[in-house]
C-alpha positions as CSV (number, residue, x, y, z in Angstrom):
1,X,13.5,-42.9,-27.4
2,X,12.2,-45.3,-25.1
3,X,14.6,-47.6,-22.4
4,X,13.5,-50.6,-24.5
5,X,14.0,-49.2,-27.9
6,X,17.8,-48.2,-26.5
7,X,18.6,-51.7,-25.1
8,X,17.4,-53.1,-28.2
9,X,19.7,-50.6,-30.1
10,X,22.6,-51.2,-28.0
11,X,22.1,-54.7,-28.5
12,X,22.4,-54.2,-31.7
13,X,25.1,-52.9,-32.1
14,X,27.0,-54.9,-29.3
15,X,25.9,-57.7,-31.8
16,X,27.8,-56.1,-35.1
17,X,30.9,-55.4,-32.5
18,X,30.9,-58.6,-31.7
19,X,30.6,-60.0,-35.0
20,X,33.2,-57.7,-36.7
21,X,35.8,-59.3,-34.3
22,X,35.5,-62.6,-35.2
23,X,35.7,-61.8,-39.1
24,X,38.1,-60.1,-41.8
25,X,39.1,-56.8,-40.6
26,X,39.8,-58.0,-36.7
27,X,43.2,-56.1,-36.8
28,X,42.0,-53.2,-38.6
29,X,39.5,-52.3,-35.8
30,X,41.6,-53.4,-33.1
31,X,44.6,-50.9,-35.2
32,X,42.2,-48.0,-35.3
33,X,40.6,-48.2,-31.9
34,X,44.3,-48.7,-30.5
35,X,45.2,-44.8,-32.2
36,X,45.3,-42.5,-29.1
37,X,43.5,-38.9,-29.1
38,X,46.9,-37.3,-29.5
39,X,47.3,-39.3,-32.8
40,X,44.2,-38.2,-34.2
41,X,44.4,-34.9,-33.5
42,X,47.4,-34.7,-35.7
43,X,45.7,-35.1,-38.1
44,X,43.6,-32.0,-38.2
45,X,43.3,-29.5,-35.2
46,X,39.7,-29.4,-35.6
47,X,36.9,-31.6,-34.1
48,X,35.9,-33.2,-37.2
49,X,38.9,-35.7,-36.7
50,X,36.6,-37.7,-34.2
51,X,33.5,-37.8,-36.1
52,X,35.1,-38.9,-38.9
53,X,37.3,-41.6,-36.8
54,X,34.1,-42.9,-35.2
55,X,32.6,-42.7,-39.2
56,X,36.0,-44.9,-40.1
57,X,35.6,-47.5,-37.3
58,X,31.8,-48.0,-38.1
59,X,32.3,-48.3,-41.9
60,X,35.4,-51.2,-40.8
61,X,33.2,-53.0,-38.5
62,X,30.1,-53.1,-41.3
63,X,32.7,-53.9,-43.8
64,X,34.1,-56.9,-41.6
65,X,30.7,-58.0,-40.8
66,X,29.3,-57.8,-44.3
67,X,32.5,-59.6,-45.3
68,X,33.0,-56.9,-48.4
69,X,36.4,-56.9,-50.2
70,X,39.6,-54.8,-49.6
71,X,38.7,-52.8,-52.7
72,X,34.8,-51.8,-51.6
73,X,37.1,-51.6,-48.2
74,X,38.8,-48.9,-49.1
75,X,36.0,-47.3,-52.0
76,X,34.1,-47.0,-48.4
77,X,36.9,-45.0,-46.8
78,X,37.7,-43.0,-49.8
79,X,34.0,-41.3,-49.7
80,X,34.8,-40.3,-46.3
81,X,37.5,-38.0,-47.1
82,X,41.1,-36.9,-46.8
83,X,40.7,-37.1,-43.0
84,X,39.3,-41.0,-43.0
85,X,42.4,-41.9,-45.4
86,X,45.3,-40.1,-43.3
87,X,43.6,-42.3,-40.5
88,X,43.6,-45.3,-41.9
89,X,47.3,-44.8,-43.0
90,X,48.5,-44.9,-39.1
91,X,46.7,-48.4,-39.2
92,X,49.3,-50.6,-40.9
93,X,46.8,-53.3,-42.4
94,X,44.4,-50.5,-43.7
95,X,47.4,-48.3,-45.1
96,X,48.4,-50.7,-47.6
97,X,45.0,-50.3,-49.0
98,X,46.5,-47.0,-49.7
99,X,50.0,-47.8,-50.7
């Protein structure tokens, strides 16, 4: 990958970030990214907690910028798994998705 196909990229995505914070699901992303390492890896002592966590905070960010509904919301988080739900349940707003 070229320099210019990375900025491009990057400003992609600093676009979506950027985007997802002024919509929907601001306190969601700001809930999960607030969860510390120690928190996560409560979760499951293996290191498919993180991937999954970074899976969770991209699907909340799309979801805020695509402006989709609480249910799709949590449909979304559902297909990532048991580990993606006992995330989002330390994330007040996205646990009563749950509850």
């Amino acid at each position: 990958m070229s320099n210019e196909d990375f900025a491009k990229q990057l400003d992609q995505d600093m676009d979506i970030i950027h985007t997802a914070f002024q919509r929907d699901y601001k306190e969601e992303i700001e809930g999960l990214l607030g969860l510390s390492r120690e928190e996560i890896d409560k979760i499951t002592p293996d290191t498919t907690d993180l991937e999954t966590y970074d899976k969770l905070i991209a699907v909340v960010r799309r979801a805020s910028v695509n402006n989709i509904s609480q249910a799709e919301l949590k449909n979304r988080i559902k297909e990532l798994g048991e580990v993606a739900i006992l995330i989002s349940m330390r994330v007040t707003k996205l646990a009563r998705l749950f509850i």
